[in-house]
C-alpha positions as CSV (number, residue, x, y, z in Angstrom):
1,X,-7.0,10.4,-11.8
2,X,-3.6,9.3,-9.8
3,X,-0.7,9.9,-11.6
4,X,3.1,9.5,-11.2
5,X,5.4,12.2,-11.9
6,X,9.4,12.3,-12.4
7,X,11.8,14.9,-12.8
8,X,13.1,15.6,-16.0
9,X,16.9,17.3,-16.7
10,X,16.9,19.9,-19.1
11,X,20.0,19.1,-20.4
12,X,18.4,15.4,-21.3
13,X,16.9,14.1,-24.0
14,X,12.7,14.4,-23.9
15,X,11.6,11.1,-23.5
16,X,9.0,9.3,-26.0
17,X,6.1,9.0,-25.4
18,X,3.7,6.2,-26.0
19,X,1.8,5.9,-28.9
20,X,-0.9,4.1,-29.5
21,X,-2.1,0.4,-28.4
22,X,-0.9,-2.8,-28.3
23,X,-1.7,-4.9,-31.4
24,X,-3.8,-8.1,-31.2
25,X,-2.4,-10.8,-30.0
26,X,-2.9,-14.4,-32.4
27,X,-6.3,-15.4,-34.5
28,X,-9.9,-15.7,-32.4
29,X,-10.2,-19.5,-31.7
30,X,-12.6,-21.4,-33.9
31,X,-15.8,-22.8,-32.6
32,X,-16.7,-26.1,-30.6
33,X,-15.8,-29.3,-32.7
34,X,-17.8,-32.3,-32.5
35,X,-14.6,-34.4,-32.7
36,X,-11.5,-33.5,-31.0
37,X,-8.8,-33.7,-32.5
38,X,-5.8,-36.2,-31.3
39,X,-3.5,-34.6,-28.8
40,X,0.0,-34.4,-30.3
41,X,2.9,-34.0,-27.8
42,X,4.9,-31.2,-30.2
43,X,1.1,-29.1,-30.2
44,X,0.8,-26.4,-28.0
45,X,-2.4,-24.5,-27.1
46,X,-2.5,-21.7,-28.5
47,X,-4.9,-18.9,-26.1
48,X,-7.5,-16.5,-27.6
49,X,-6.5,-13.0,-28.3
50,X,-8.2,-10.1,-26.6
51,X,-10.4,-8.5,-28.9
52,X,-8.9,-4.8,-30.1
53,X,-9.3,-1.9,-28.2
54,X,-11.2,0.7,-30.0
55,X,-9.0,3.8,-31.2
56,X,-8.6,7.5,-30.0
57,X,-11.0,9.6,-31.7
58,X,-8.5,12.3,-33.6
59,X,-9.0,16.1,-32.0
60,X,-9.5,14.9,-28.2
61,X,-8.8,18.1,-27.1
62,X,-11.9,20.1,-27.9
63,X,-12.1,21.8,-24.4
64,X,-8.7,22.8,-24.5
65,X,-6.4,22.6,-21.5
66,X,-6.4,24.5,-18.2
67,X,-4.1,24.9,-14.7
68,X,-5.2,26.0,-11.3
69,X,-5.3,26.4,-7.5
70,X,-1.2,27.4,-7.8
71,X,0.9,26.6,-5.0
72,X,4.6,27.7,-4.0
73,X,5.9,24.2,-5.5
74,X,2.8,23.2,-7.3
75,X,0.1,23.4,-10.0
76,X,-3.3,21.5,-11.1
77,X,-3.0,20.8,-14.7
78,X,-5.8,20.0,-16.7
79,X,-7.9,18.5,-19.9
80,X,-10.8,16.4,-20.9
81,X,-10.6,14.1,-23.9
82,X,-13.8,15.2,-25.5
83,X,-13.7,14.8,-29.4
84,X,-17.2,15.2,-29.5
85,X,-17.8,17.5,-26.6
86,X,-21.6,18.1,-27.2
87,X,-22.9,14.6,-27.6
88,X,-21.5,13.1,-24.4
89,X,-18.1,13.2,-25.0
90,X,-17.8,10.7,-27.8
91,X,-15.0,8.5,-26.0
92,X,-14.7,5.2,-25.9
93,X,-15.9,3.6,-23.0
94,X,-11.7,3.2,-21.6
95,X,-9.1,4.6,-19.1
96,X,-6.7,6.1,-21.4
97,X,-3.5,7.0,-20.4
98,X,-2.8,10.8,-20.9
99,X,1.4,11.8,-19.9
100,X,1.9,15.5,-19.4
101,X,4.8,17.4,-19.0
102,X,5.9,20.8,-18.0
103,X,8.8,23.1,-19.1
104,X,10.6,26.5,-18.3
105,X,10.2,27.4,-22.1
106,X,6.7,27.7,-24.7
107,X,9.4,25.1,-27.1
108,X,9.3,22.6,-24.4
109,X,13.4,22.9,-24.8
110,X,13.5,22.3,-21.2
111,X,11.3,19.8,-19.8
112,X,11.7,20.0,-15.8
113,X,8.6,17.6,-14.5
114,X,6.8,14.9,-16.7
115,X,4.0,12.1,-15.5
116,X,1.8,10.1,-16.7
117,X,-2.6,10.2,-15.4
118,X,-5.6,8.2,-16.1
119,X,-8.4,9.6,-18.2
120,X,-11.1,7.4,-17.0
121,X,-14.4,7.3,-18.2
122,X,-16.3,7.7,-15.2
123,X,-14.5,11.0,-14.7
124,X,-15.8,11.9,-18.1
125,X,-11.8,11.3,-19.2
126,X,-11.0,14.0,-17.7
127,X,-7.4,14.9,-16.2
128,X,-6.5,16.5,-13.1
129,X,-2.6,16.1,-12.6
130,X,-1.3,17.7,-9.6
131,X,2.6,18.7,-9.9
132,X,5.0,19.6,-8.1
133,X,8.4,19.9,-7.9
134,X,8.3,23.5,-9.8
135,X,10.0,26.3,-8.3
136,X,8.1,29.9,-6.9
137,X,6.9,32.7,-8.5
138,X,8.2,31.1,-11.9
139,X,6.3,30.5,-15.3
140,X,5.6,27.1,-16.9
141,X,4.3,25.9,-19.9
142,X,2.5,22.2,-20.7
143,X,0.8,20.0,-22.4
144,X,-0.6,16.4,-22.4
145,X,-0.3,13.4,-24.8
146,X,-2.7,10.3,-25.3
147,X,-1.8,7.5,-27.6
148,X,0.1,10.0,-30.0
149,X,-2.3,13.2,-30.0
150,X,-0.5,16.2,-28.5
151,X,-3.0,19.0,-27.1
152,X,-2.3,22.2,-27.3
153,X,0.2,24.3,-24.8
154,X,-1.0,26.3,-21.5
155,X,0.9,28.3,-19.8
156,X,1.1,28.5,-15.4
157,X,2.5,30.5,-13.0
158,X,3.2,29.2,-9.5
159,X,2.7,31.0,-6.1
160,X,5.5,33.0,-4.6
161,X,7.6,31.8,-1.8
162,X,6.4,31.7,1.5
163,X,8.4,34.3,3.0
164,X,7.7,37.0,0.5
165,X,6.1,39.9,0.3
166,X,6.2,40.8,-3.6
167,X,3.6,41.6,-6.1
168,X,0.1,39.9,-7.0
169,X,-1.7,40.6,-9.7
170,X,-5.2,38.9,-9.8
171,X,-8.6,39.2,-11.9
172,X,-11.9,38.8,-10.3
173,X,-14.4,37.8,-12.8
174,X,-18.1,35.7,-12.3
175,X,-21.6,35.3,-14.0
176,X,-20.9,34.3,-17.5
177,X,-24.9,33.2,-18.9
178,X,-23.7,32.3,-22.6
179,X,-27.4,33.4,-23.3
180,X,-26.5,37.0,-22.7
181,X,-23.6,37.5,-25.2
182,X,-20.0,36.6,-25.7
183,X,-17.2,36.2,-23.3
184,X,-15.5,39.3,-24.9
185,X,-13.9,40.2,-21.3
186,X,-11.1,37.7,-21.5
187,X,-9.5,38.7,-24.4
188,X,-8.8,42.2,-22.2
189,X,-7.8,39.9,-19.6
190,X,-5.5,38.4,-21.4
191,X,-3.5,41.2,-22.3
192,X,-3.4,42.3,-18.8
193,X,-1.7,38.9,-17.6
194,X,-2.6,38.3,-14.9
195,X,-0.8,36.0,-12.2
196,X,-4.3,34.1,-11.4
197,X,-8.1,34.3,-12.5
198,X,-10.5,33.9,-9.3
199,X,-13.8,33.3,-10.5
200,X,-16.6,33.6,-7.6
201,X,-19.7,31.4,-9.1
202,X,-21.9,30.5,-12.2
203,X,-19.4,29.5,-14.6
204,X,-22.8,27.5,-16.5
205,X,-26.4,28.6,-16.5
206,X,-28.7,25.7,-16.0
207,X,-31.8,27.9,-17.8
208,X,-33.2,26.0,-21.3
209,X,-32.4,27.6,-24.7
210,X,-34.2,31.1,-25.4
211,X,-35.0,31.5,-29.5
212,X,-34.3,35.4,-28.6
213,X,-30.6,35.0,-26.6
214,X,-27.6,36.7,-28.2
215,X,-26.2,32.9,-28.5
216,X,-28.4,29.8,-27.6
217,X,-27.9,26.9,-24.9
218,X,-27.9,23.4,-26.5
219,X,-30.4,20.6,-25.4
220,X,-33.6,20.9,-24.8
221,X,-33.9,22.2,-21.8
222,X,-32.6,22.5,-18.2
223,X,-29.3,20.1,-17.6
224,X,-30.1,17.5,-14.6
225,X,-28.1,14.1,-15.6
226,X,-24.5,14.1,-15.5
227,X,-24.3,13.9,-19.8
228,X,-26.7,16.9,-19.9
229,X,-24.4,18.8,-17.8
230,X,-21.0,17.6,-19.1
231,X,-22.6,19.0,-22.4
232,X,-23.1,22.4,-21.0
233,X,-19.9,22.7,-19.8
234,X,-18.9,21.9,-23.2
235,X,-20.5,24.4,-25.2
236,X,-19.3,27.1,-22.5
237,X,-15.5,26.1,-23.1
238,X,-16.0,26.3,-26.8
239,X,-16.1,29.8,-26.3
240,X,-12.5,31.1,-27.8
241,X,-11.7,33.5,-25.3
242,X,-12.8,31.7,-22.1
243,X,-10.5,28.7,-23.6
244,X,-7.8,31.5,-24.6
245,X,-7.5,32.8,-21.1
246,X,-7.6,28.9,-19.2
247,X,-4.4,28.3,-21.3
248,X,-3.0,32.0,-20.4
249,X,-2.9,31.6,-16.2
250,X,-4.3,29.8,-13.5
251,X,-7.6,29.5,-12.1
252,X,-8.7,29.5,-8.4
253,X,-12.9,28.4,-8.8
254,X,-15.8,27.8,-6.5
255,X,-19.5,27.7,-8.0
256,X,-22.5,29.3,-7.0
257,X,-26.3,28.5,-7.6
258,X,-26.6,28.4,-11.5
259,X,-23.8,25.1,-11.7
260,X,-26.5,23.1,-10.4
261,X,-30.3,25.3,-10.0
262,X,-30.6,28.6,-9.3
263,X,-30.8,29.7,-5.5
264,X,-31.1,26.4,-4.4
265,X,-29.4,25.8,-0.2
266,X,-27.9,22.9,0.6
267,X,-29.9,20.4,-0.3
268,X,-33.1,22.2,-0.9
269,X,-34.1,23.5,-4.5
270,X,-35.4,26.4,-6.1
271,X,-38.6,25.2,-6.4
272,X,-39.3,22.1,-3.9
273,X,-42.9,21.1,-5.2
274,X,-41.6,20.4,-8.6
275,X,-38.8,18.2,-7.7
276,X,-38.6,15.4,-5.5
277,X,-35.7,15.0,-2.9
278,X,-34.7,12.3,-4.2
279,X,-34.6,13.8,-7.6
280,X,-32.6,16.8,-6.6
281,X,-30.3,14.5,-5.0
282,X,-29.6,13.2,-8.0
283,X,-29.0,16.8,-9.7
284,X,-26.8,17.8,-7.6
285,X,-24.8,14.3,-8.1
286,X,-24.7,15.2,-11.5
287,X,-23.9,18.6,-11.0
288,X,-20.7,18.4,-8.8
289,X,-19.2,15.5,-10.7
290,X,-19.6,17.8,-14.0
291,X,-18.5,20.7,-12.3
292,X,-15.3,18.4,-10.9
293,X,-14.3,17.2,-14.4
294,X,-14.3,20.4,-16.1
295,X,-12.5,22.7,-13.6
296,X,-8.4,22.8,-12.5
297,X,-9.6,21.3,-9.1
298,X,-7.1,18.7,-6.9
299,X,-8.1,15.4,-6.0
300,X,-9.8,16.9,-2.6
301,X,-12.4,18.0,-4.8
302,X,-13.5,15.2,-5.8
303,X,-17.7,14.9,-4.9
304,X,-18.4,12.5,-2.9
305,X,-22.3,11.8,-4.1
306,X,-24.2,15.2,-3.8
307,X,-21.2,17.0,-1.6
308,X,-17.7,18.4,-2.7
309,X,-15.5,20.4,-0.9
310,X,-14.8,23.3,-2.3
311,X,-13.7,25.9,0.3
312,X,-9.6,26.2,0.6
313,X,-7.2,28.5,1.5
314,X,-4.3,29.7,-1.0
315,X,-1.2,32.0,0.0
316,X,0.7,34.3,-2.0
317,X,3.6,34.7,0.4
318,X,3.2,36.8,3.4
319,X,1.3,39.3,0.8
320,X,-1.8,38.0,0.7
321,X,-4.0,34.7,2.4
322,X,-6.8,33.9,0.3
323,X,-9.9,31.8,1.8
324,X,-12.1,30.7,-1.1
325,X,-16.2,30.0,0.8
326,X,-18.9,27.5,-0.5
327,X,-21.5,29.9,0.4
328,X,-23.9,27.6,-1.8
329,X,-23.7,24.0,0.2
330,X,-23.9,24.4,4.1
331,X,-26.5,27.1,4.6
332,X,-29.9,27.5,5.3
333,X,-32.9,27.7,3.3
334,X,-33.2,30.8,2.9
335,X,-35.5,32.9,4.9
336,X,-38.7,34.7,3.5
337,X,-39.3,37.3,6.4
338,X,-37.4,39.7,8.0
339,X,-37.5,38.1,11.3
340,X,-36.0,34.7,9.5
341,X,-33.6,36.7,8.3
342,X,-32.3,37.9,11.8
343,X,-33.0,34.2,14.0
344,X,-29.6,33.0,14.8
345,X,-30.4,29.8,13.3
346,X,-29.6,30.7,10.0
347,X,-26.5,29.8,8.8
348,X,-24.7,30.4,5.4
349,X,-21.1,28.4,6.3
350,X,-22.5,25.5,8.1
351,X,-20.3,24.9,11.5
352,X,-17.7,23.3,10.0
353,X,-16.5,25.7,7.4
354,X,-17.3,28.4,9.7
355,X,-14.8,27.4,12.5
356,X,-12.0,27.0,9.6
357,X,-12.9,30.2,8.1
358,X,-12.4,31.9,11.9
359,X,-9.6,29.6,12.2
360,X,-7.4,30.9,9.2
361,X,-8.2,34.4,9.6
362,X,-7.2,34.2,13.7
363,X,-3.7,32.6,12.4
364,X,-3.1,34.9,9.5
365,X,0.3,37.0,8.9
366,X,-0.5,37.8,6.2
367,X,-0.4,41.8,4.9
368,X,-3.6,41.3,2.8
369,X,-6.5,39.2,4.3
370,X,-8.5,38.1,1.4
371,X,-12.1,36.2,1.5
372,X,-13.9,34.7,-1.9
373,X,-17.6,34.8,-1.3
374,X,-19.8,33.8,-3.6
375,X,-22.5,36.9,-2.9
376,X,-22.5,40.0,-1.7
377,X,-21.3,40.7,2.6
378,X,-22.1,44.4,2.4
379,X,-25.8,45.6,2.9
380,X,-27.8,45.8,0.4
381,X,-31.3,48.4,1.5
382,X,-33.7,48.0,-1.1
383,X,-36.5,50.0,0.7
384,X,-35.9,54.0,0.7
385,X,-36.7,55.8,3.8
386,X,-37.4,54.3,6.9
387,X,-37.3,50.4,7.5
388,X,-35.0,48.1,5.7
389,X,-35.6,45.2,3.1
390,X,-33.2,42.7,2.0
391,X,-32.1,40.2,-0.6
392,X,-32.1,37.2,1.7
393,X,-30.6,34.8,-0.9
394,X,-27.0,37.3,0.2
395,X,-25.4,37.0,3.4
396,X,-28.5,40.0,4.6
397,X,-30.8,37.1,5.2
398,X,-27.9,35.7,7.2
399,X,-27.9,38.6,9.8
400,X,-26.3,36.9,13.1
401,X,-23.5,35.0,10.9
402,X,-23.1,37.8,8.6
403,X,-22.2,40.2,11.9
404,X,-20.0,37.2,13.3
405,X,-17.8,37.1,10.0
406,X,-17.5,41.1,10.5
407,X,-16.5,40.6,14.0
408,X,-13.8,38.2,13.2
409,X,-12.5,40.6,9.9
410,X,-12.7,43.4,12.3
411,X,-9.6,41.9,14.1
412,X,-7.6,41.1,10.7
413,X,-5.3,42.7,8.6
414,X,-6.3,44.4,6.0
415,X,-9.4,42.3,5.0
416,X,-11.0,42.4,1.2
417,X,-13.9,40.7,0.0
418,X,-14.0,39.7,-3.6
419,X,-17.2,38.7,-4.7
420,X,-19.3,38.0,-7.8
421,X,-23.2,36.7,-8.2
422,X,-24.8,40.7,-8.5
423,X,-24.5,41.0,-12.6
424,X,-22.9,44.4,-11.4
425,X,-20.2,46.7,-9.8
426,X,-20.9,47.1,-6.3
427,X,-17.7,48.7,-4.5
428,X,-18.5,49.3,-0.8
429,X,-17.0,50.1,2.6
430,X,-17.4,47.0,5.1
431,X,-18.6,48.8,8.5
432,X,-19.0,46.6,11.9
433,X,-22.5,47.0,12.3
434,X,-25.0,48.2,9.0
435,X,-27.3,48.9,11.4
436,X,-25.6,51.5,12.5
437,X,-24.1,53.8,9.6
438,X,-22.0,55.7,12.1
439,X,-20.1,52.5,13.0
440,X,-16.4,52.2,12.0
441,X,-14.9,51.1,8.6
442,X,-13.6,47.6,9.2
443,X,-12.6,46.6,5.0
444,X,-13.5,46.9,1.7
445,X,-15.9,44.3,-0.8
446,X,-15.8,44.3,-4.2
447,X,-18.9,42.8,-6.0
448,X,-17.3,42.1,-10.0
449,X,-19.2,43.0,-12.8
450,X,-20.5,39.9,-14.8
451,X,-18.6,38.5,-18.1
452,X,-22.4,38.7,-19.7
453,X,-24.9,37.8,-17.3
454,X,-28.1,40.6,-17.9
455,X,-26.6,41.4,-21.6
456,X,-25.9,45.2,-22.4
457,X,-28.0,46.6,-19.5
458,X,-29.8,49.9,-19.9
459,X,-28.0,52.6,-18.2
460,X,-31.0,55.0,-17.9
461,X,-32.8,51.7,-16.5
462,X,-30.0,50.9,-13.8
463,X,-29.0,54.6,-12.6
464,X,-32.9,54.7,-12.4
465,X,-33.7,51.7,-10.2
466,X,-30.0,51.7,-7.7
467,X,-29.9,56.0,-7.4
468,X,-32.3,56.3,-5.4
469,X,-30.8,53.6,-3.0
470,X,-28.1,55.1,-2.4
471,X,-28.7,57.8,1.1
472,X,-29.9,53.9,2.2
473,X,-26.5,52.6,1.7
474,X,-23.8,54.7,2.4
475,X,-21.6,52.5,2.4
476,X,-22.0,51.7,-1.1
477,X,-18.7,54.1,-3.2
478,X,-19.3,52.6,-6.7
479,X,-21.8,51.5,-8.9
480,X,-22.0,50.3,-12.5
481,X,-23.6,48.0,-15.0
482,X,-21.4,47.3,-17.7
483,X,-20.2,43.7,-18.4
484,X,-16.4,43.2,-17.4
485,X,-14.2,42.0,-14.8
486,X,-12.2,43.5,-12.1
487,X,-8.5,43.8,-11.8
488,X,-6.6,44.0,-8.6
489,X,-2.6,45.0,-8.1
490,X,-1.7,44.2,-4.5
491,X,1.3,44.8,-2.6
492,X,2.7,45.8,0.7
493,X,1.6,49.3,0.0
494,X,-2.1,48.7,-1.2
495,X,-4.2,47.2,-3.4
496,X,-4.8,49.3,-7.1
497,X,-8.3,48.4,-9.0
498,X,-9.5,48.6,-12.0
499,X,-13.0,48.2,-13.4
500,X,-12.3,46.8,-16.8
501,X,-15.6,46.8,-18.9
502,X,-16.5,46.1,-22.7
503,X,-18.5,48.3,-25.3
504,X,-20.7,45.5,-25.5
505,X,-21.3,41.7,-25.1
506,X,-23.4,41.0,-28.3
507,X,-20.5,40.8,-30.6
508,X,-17.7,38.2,-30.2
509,X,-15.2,41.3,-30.8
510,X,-15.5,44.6,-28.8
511,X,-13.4,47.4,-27.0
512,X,-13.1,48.6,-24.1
513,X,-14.0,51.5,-22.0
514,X,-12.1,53.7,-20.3
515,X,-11.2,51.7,-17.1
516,X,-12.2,52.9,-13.3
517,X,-9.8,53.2,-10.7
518,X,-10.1,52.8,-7.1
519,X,-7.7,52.2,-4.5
520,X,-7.5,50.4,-0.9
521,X,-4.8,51.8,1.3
522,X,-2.6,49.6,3.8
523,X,-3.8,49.7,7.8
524,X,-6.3,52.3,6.3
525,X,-9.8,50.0,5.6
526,X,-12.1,51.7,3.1
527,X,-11.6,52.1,-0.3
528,X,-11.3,55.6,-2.2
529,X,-11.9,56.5,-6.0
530,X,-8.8,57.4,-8.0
């Protein structure tokens, strides 16, 4: 995982780069004799060689290569040697050395940073080189080298300068159940290049193969050791447009439930009588360490037994400050009545991520206030008429921190919450207090639409289960169901969405419909329908 990095002119030569191993060194010594043979003053001893180190597999490179969490000066590049990506990995059991190097041009004409990192195998030779040196707002291209086998090329974009106040364009995308159908999604996204790619949670689905899926898990059932989920993750990245957009821009990640078992809290699983403590433990050991070597993470990431730190702050200038939560790890179990819902025990942020959420948003200049959560803020009423009833897996069965959080975005600029985890569009006007529907507008969330997650949905079935919702909530200014991805152009004026959504998610080639527009005003919180 360390690395060193030097700068490279572009008006010098590229340097070489190694290839291959050392030979052997001399013959392997014979056995014992019985007799040993006279000493001779003009003999020297001569030692044993090591024995030969076993070759790089050809193709290493079957996951492809990514970049992420971009900086002003700075990217995370990444890989994972992986020649046989569904059976383990299918590397030998070795640190490999893996160079990299980064250039102003797709020809690699102009090298301007190059270093060297460690593939090791308890990292599941996986590479995470964080570079810097680059300069703002710039594109890159690069690629990696291990003992003579050249990945493919990626191409990055840094972050702008610190004192700017430019353009951003970023997709929101989340939910991606290979089960349901085929990542179609990215290949729009693509097109649309983006400056970064901020996916809110389930990247895998832990569920075990289904004979009637659009496209079938491998293994035999649900992951929970470290190889069963380094093979998911595997199969996932085979997917040609997923891999097509990881080499097209950078990624800012954080998981939610279905990386490691679905609506599990903290430390407590889904389903606590079937599995042991100790044995969840273990999952989610195995879970964060394969979610760690598969995603364009730095080195702060890196789990620490069953906990990783995953929630970070990014800026894009004076533009936008964007505070990515781990809405998953710290909180609760969550509650089964209304009244657990509302005790002010419950927490979803756990104290310390809490006080350096509040923290970054009291210290913000920014124009555009940004916050990444995992599942939905807004209220979601699921009993018509009088009364309320809530999803408390979402921040509703977090009542007394969920009305802290809109306290504190209250008293921001501009706030927007992107989130993901709902397998639909959900646009909605943040107010203070949901209690109250006469209370003021404070922001805007917008819930993504899922790359596949719940398949081709039945219209009819949707309008027909959410319409009559909606004199409950409001707040609530878009629904839909199709599978898709949002698209956000920010600047100092507003923020321009798009709801960008595919015919269909059962063939790995589809079009797109007619994209929906929606619009966010600056100093005016709400969000209206172009």
């Amino acid at each position: 995982m360390s690395h060193e990095t030097t700068p490279a002119s572009p008006t010098t030569a590229r340097r070489r780069f190694l290839t291959g191993g050392a030979a052997a060194l001399g013959a392997a010594a014979a056995g014992g004799l019985t007799t040993p043979a006279p000493a001779r003053a003009d003999v020297r001893t001569t030692p044993a060689a090591r024995p030969a180190r076993p070759a790089l597999p050809e193709a290493p490179y079957t996951l492809g290569v990514a970049s992420g969490d971009p900086l002003p000066d700075g990217v995370v590049l990444w890989t994972r040697l992986a020649p046989d990506p569904l059976n383990g990995g299918g590397m030998p059991d070795r640190t490999v050395e893996v160079e990299w190097e980064v250039a102003t041009d797709a020809r690699f004409r102009h090298v301007v940073r190059r270093g060297t990192s460690r593939a090791r195998a308890a990292y599941g030779h996986s590479v995470h080189a964080d570079v810097r040196g680059l300069a703002p707002g710039h594109d890159y291209w690069y690629r990696f080298r291990a003992e003579g086998r050249v990945s493919p090329a990626g191409r990055t974009r840094t972050a702008p300068a610190a004192h700017t106040t430019g353009r951003l364009r970023l997709a929101l995308a989340s939910c991606q159940n290979w089960q349901h159908g085929h990542f179609t999604a990215y290949a729009d996204m693509e097109r649309q290049d983006p400056d970064a790619v901020l996916f809110v949670g389930d990247y895998i689905y832990e569920s075990a193969p289904s004979a009637t899926a659009v496209r079938t898990h491998e293994g035999g059932g649900e992951p929970v050791t470290l190889e069963q989920y380094r093979n998911r993750y595997a199969q996932y990245r085979s997917d040609p447009h997923l891999a097509a957009m990881h080499a097209a821009a950078p990624w800012i990640v954080t998981f939610d439930d279905h990386e490691v078992d679905n609506d599990f809290a903290g430390e407590v699983p889904q389903d606590p009588d079937k599995q042991t403590h100790d044995a969840f433990t273990a999952r989610l050991t195995a879970g964060y360490r394969a979610y760690y070597e598969h995603m364009p993470v730095r080195a702060t990431a890196v789990p620490d037994g069953p906990h990783i730190r995953m929630h970070r702050m990014l800026r894009f200038g004076r533009l936008a400050q964007l505070q990515i939560l781990d809405t998953r790890q710290y909180r609760s179990d969550q509650a089964t009545t209304q009244e657990g819902a509302l005790s002010p025990l419950m927490t979803m942020l756990g104290a310390s991520q809490k006080r350096w959420l509040v923290d970054g948003l009291r210290r913000s200049d920014a124009r555009w206030n940004l916050v990444a959560s995992q599942i939905m803020l807004a209220e979601t009423d699921l009993l018509p008429g009088t009364g309320k009833r809530w999803y408390y897996d979402a921040w509703d069965g977090y009542q007394t921190e969920r009305d802290e959080l809109l306290g504190e975005l209250a008293a921001v600029r501009n706030p927007v919450v992107l989130t993901g985890d709902r397998h639909l569009t959900m646009v909605s006007d943040l107010r203070r207090d949901f209690a109250d529907p006469s209370s003021r507008v404070i922001g805007t969330e917008f819930v993504g639409c899922s790359i596949t997650s719940n398949g081709d949905e039945d219209q009819d079935a949707f309008h027909a289960r959410w319409d009559p919702l909606r004199a409950d909530n409001p707040h609530w200014r878009f629904l839909d169901a199709h599978r898709g991805y949002h698209l956000f152009d920010i600047d100092r004026h507003g923020v321009d969405a798009q709801v960008r959504t595919v015919e269909t998610v059962r063939s790995p080639q589809t079009g797109m419909r007619e994209p929906v527009r929606l619009r966010v005003e600056e100093g005016r919180p709400g969000v209206t329908l172009v």
